[in-house]
C-alpha positions as CSV (number, residue, x, y, z in Angstrom):
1,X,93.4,-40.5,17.4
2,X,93.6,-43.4,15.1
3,X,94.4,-47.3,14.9
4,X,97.3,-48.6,13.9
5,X,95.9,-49.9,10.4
6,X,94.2,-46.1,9.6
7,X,97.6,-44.4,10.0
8,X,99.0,-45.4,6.5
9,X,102.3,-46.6,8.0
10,X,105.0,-49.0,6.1
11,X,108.4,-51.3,7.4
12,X,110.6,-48.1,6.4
13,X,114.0,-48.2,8.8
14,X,113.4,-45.6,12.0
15,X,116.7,-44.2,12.5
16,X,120.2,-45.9,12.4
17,X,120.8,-49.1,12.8
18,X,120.9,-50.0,16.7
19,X,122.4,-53.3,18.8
20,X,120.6,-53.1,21.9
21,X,123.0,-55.0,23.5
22,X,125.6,-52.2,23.1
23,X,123.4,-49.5,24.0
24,X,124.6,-46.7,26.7
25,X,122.8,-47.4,30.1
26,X,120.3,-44.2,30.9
27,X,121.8,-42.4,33.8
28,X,120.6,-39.2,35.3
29,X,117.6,-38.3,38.0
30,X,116.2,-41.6,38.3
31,X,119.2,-43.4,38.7
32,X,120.1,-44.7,42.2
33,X,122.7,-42.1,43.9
34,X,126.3,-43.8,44.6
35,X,126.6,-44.9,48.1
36,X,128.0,-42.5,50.5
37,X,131.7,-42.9,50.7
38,X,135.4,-41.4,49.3
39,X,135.3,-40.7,45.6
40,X,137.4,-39.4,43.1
41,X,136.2,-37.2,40.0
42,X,137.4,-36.2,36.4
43,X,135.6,-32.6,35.6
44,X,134.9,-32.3,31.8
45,X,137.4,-30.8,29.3
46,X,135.1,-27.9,28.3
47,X,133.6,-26.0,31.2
48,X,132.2,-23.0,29.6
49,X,128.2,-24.3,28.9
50,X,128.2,-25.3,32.9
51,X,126.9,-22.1,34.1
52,X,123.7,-20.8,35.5
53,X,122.7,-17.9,37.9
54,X,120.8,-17.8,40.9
55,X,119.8,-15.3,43.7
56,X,121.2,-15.8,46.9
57,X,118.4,-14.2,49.1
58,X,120.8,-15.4,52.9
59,X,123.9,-14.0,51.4
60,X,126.3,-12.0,52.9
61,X,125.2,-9.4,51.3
62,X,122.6,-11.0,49.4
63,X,122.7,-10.8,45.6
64,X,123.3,-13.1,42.4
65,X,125.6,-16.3,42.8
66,X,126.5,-18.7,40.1
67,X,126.2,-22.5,40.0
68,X,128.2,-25.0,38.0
69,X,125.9,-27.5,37.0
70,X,127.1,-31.3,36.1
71,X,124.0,-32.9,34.6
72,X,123.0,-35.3,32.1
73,X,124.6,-33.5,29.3
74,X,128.2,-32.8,31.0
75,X,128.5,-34.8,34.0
76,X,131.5,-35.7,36.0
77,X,133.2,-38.8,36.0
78,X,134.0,-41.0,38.6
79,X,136.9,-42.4,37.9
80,X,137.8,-44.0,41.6
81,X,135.2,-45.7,43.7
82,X,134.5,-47.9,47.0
83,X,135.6,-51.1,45.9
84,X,135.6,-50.0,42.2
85,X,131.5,-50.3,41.9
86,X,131.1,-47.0,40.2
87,X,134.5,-46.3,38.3
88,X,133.5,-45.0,35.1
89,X,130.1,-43.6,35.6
90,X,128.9,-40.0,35.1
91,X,127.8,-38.3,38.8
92,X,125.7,-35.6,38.2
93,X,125.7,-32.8,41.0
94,X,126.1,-29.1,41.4
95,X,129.1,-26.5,43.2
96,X,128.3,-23.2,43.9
97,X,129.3,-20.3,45.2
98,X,127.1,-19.8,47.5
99,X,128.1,-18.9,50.7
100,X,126.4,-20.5,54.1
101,X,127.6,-21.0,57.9
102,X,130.2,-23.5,58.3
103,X,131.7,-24.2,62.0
104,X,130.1,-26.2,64.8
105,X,126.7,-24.4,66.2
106,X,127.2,-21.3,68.1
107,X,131.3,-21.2,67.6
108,X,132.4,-17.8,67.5
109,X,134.5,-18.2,64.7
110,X,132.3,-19.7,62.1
111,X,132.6,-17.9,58.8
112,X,130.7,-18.0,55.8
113,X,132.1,-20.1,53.1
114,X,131.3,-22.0,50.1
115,X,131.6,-25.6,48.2
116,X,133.4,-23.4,45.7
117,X,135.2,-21.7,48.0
118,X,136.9,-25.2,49.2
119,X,137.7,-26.0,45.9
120,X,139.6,-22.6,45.2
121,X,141.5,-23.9,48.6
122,X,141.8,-27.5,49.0
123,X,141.7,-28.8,45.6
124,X,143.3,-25.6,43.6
125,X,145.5,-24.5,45.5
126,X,144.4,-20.8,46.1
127,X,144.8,-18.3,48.9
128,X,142.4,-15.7,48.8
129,X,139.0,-15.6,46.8
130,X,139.3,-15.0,42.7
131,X,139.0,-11.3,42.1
132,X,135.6,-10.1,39.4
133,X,133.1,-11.4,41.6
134,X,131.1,-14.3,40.1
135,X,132.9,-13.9,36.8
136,X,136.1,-14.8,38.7
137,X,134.8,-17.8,40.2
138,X,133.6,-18.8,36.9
139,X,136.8,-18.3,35.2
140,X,138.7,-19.7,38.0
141,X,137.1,-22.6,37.7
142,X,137.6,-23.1,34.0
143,X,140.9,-23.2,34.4
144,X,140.8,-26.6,35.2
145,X,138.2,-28.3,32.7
146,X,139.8,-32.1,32.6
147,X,141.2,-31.9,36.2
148,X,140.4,-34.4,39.2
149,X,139.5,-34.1,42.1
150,X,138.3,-36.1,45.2
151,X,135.4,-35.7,47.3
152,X,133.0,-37.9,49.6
153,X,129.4,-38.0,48.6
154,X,126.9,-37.9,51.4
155,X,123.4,-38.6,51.4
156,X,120.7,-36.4,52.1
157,X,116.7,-36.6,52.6
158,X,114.0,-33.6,52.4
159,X,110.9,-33.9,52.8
160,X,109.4,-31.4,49.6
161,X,107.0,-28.9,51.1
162,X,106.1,-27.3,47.3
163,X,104.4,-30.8,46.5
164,X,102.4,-33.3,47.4
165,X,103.7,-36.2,49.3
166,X,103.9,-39.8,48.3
167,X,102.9,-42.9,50.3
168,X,103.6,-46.8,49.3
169,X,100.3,-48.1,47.3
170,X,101.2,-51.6,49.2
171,X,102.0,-53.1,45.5
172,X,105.9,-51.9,45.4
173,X,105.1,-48.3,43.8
174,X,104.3,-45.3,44.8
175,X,101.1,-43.5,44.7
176,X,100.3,-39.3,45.2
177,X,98.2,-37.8,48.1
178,X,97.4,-34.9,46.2
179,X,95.5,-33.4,49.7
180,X,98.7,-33.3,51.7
181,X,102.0,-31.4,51.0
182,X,105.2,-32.5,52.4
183,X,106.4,-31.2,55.4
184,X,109.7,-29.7,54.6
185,X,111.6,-31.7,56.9
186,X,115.4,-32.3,56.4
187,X,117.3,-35.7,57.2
188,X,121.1,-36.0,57.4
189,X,123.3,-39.4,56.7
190,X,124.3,-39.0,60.6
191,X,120.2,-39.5,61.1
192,X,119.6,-42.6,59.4
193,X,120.5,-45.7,60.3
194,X,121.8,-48.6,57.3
195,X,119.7,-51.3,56.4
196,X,120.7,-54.7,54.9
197,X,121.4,-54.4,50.6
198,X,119.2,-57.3,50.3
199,X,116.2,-57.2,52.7
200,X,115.5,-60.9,52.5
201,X,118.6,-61.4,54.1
202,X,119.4,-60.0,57.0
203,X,123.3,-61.2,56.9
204,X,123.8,-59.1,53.6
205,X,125.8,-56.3,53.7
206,X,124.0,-52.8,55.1
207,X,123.7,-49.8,53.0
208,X,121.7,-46.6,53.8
209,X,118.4,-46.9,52.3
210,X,117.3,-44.9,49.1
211,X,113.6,-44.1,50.3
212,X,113.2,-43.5,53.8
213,X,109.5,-42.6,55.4
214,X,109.2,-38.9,57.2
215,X,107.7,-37.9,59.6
216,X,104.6,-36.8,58.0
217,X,104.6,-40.3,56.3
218,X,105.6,-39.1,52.8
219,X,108.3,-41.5,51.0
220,X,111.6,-39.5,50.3
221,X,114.5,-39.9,48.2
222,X,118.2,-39.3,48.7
223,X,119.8,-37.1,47.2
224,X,123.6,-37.0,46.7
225,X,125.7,-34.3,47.9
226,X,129.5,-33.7,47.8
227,X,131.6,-33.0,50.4
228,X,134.7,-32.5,52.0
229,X,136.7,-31.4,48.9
230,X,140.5,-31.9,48.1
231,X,142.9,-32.6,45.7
């Protein structure tokens, strides 16, 4: 390491010329999920770098599923909001194919389906399941790079239980407890109660809360999901 005058800099320009005020705002992980509600979305135009692969160990029959992944690089677009808040912003989420138990608890005609699957159905327009397996999903799916769709996001909270929690440090951060791992506890939107948007005023309008405290006391964030799929 050195200080500044030992490191034989000069005032040559650092990359192109930049107006801060016109700048792109960051989005991705650290940015606040939108609230829970009925949104519309614009998929990109080239859906063929969207892919990874993942083992679905609680399949039925268990084996490789595929994932398209919407992140910082090709995002969807919300192009309809609550109130308009969020038209124009990139979402950033995944759709799978992975199959798990939807029905109510215990009903006898529950059946294994997937986010993907509702999409083949409700938003595409399909009646039975893309033949080739996860390559048919895949190409299915391309088919409609530039299409819309409209979904509600949900919020959900889980406590990590591969890490180590975090706790409020009492000055408006966050601080580790590396000696305690998180508990693995899930919380659902139905779970959590809304809180006012501004907390010094309890007339302002309620929201549900980004951070909520488990039950282990570790802080937890939400986590956006989408749901309830159609056209």
């Amino acid at each position: 390491m050195a200080n500044l005058n030992q490191l034989g800099l000069t005032n040559e320009q650092v990359g192109e010329a930049l107006d801060y005020n016109s700048m792109p705002d960051q989005f991705g992980g650290f940015a606040p999920p939108p609230q829970p509600g009925a949104y519309r979305f614009k998929l990109p135009n080239d859906l063929s770098g969207i892919w990874e692969v993942f083992q679905h160990d609680k399949g039925t029959p268990p084996g490789k599923r595929i994932s398209a992944k919407f992140d910082d690089t090709h995002p969807l677009t919300i192009i309809q909001s609550p109130a308009g808040t969020h038209d124009g912003e990139p979402f950033t989420t995944k759709v799978t194919n992975a199959e798990r138990k939807r029905g109510k608890k215990d009903d006898p005609t529950a059946q294994n389906v997937s986010d993907m699957d509702y999409m083949n159905r409700d938003v595409w327009g399909l009646t039975t399941k893309p033949a080739g397996g996860n390559v048919g999903y895949a190409q299915e799916f391309q088919k409609h790079g530039g299409g819309e769709f409209s979904a509600d996001v949900e919020w959900s909270w889980k406590c990590n239980a591969s890490k180590p929690i975090f706790v409020d440090n009492g000055q408006g951060g966050l601080q580790e407890v590396s000696n305690q791992m998180g508990c693995g506890t899930a919380y659902y939107q139905k779970d959590i109660d809304k809180v006012p948007e501004d907390p010094g005023d309890p007339n302002s309008p309620k929201v549900y809360p980004l951070r909520i405290t488990c039950q282990c006391g570790g802080n937890v964030r939400a986590f956006a999901n989408l749901v309830r799929f159609r056209a």
